[in-house]
N, C-alpha and C positions, 0 to 999 in steps of 0.2 A: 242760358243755352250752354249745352257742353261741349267741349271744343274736339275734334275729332281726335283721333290716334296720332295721325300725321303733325298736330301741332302739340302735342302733348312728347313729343321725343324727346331725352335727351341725347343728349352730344354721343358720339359712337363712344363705347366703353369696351377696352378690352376684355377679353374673358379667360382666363387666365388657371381656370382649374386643371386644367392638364396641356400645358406646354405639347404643339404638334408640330411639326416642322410636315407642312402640307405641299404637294406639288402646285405650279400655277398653270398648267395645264390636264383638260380632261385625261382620266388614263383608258386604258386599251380596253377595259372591260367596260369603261362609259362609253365610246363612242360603239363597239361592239353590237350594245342595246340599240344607239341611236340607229343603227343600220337591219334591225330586225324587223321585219313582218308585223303588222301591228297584232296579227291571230296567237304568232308565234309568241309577242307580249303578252296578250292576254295569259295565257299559262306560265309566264315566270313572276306573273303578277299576282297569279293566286297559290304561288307556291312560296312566295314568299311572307313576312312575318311583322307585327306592329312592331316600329321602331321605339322606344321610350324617349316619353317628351323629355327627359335632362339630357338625353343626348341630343335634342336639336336646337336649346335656350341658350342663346351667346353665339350662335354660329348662321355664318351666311353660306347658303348652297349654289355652286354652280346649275344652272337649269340648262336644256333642250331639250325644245317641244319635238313632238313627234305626228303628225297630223296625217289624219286618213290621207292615203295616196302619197304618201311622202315618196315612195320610192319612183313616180312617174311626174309630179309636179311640184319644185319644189314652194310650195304655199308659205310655210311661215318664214323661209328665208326672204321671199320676195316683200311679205311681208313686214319683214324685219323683227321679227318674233320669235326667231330662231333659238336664239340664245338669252337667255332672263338671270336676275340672279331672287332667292328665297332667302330671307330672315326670318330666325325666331328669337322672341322675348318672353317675357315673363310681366304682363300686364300689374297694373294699379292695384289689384284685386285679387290676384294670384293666380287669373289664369294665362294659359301658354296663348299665346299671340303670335302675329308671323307680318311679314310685309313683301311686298314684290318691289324689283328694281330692275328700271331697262338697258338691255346691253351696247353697247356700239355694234353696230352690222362689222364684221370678219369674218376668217375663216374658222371653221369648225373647230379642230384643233390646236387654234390660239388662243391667246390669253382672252380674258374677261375683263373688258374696261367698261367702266362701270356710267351711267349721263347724268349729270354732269359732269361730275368727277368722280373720282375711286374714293376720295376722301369726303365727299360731300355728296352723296348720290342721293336722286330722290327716290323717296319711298309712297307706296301707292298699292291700293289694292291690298286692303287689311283682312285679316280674317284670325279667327278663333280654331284653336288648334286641340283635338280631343278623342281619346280614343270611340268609336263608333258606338253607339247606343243601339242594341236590339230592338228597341220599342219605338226608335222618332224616325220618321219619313225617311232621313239619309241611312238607311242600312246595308247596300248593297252589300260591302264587304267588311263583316267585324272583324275579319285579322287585321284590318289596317287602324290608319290614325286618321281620323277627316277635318281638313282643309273647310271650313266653312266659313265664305265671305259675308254673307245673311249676317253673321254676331259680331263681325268685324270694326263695326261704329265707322262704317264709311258713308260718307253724304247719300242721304234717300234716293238719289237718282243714277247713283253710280253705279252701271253696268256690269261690274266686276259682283256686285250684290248674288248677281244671279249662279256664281260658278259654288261646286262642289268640289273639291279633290281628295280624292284616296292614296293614300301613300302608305305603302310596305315595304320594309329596308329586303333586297334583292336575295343578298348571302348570308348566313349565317355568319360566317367568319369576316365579316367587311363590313362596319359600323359605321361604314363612309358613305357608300353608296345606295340611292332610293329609289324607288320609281312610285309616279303618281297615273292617278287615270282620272281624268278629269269628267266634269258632266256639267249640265247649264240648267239650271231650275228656270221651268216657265208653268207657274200654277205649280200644280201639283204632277206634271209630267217633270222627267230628268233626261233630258239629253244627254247621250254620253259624245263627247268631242273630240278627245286626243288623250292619248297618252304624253309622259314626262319624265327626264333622268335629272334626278337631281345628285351632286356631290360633294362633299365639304369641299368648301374652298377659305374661309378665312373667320374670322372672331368677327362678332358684329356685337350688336346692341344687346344686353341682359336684362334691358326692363326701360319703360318710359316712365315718369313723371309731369308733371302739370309745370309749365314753366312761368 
């Protein structure tokens, strides 16, 4: 049997191609997003551009979700879902990979601690990461790069299976900052669920191996 993504990791490795001295809090134009209109997302979503996969292998993103209604109930904070953090890697095989990690519930504008620990966090929620294909089911949007958990090698019953995410880097000039737009595969219907900002936050993993 083959053993998932998750035990196939190794050890965090730095990644070390271009030295950034990164801030540890969101900046003014990430949280900016978080407080927009989800209609008014829509449009800086489709104005924006595929980021290239070497710029997101080796690095962890700051996340916040952004969920219908966010501005009258706050849902994902209640739910504690507010803030997430994204990896990417560079699989077995050669292709780009990614992983999610859960935050500790805080304030918006604070730091990002990571559960269990910042040095040991788990990772969950794997998925295959690749520019969008004109031809296969996920095509919504080809400017972006798609998030698909389906290729991910996460256990058959794992819920996360079902999510889609679209991600387009926001500014031209700012190779930091992304935004995703998520959807939920049931059959061959896609719900679309929430928008997402993601933002460099630190060097993560460049690749797993079989340990």
């Amino acid at each position: 049997m083959t053993a998932s993504p998750a035990a196939r990791i190794a050890p965090v490795t730095p990644f070390r191609a271009e030295p950034r001295v990164l801030p540890p809090f969101p900046s003014r134009r990430a949280l900016q997003l978080e407080q927009t209109p989800m209609h008014e997302l829509e449009r800086v979503f489709v104005r924006g551009q595929a980021p290239g996969l070497d710029a997101l292998v080796g690095w962890e993103f700051r996340g916040i979700n952004h969920l219908p209604l966010n501005d009258y109930v706050p849902i994902a904070q209640l739910a504690g879902i507010k803030k997430f953090v994204k990896g990417f890697f560079k699989g077995e095989d050669g292709r780009v990979m990614g992983y999610n990690i859960p935050v500790r519930r805080n304030v918006l504008d604070g730091r990002w601690h990571l559960k269990p620990t910042d040095r040991e966090p788990k990772r969950f929620g794997f998925y295959q990461v690749a520019p969008v294909d004109p031809t296969a089911r996920d095509n919504t949007y080809l400017h972006s790069v798609l998030l698909d958990y389906s290729k991910g090698g996460n256990a058959k019953l794992d819920p996360t299976n079902g999510l889609r995410d679209y991600v387009v880097q926001v500014d031209p000039d700012n190779p930091d900052l992304f935004l995703g737009k998520a959807y939920y595969a049931v059959g061959p219907l896609r719900i679309p669920t929430n928008f997402f900002i993601l933002e460099r936050h630190r060097s993560g993993l460049t690749e797993y191996v079989r340990r």
